[in-house]
N, C-alpha and C positions, 0 to 999 in steps of 0.2 A: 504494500500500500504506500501511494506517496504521499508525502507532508499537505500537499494540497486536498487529496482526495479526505483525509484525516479531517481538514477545518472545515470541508464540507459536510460531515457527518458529523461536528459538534455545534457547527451553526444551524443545523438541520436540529438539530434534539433538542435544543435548548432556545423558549424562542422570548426575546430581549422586550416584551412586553407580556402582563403588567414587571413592573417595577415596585420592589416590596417597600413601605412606606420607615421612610427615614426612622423613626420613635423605636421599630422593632426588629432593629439588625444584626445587635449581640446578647449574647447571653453571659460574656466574661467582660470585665472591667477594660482587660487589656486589650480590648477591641475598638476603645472611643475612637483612637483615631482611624479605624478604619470606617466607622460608622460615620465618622465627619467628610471623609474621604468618597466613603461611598454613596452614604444617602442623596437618594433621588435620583442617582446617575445609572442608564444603562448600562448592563455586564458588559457590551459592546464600545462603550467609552472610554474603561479603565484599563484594558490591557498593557497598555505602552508604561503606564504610571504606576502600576501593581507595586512594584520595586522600593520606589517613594515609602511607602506605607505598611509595607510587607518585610520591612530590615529584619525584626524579632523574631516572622515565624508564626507571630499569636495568630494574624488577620483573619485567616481562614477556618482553623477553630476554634476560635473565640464568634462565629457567627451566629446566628439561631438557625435552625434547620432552614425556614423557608429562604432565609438571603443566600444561606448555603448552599442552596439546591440554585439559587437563580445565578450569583457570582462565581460559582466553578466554571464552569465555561472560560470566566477572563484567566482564571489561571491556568486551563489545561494549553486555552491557546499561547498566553504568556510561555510557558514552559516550551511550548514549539520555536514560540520566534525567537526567547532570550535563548539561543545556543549558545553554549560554554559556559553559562553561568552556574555555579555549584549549588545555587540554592533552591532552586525551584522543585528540581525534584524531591527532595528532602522535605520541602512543602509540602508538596502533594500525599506524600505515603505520609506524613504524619496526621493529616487530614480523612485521607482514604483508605488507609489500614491499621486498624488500634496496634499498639503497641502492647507488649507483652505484661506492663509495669499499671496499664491501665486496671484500674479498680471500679467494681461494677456502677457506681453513679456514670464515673466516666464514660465508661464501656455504653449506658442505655441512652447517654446524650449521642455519642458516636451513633448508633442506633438509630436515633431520630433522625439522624442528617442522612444519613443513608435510604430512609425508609422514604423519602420525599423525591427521590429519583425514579424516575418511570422508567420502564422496559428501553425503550430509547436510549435515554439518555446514560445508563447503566451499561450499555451495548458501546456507549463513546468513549463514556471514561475505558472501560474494558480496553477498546482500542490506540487510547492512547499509552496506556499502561504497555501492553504490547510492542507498541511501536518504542516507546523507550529502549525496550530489553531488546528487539531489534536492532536497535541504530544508539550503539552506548556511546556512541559521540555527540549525544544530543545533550543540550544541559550539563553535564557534570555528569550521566551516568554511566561514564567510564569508568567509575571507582570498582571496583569489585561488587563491595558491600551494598549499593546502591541497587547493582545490577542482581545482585544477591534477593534485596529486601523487594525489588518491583517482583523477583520472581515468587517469593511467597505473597506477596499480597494476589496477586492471580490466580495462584492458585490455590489461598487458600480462602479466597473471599471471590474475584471479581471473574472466575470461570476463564481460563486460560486453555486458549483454544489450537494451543502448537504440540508439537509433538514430545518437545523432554523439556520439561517447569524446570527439573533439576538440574541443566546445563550452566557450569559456569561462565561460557563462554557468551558474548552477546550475539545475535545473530540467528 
């Protein structure tokens, strides 16, 4: 699959109206700024500026399921266009696949943001997830570890549709 064909299958899933209302877009403190950053603005506005407001890592899960489910999109495309940056991926999986350390309040908020993706759009992230472990020169997930942690989130959550999960290699 190419880069392109990818941003047409998450601009397809994910569609940039409504707009969840400023008042209710984090559930964590360490979200204001994103919630200043994003309120009122379509997922299709912020991409280029993710970075600005995403330095910590909080943005994405410190959100409430519904912003959650509307702003992924800006980062999965972010995560395509910033090539070579190390952070974005490490965003995502900590976003899109609990962590082992996660403790069950955590774990049912995780829950909620997941539970708010329809078949579609569930089918995008999948794919981009994929295409990272495909192509580990994308973003920073050249790292082993990285290319490591996209392969258990696929396959142990997001349905990973290649032939060997357990490959280290990327490709």
């Amino acid at each position: 699959m190419t880069e392109q064909e990818l941003v047409s299958i998450i601009t397809e899933a994910f569609p940039v109206t409504p707009v969840p209302p400023a008042d209710g877009l984090i559930e964590h403190y360490m979200g204001e700024e994103a919630a200043r950053f994003l309120g009122g603005r379509q997922w299709c506005d912020v991409i280029e500026d993710l970075w600005t407001v995403n330095r910590d890592g909080e943005t994405l899960i410190s959100l409430s399921p519904t912003a959650f489910s509307y702003y992924l999109p800006a980062y999965l495309l972010a995560t395509l266009e910033h090539q070579g940056s190390e952070w974005f991926v490490g965003f995502l999986l900590s976003a899109l696949y609990p962590p082992e350390w996660m403790g069950p309040a955590a774990l049912e908020k995780w829950q909620r943001r997941m539970n708010m993706l329809n078949p579609l759009q569930r089918n995008a992230v999948r794919q981009v997830l994929e295409y990272l472990v495909d192509n580990p020169s994308v973003d920073g997930a050249s790292e082993v570890q990285d290319v490591s942690q996209l392969r258990m989130a696929l396959a142990n959550y997001w349905g990973f549709q290649g032939s060997d999960v357990n490959s280290t290699e990327g490709g």
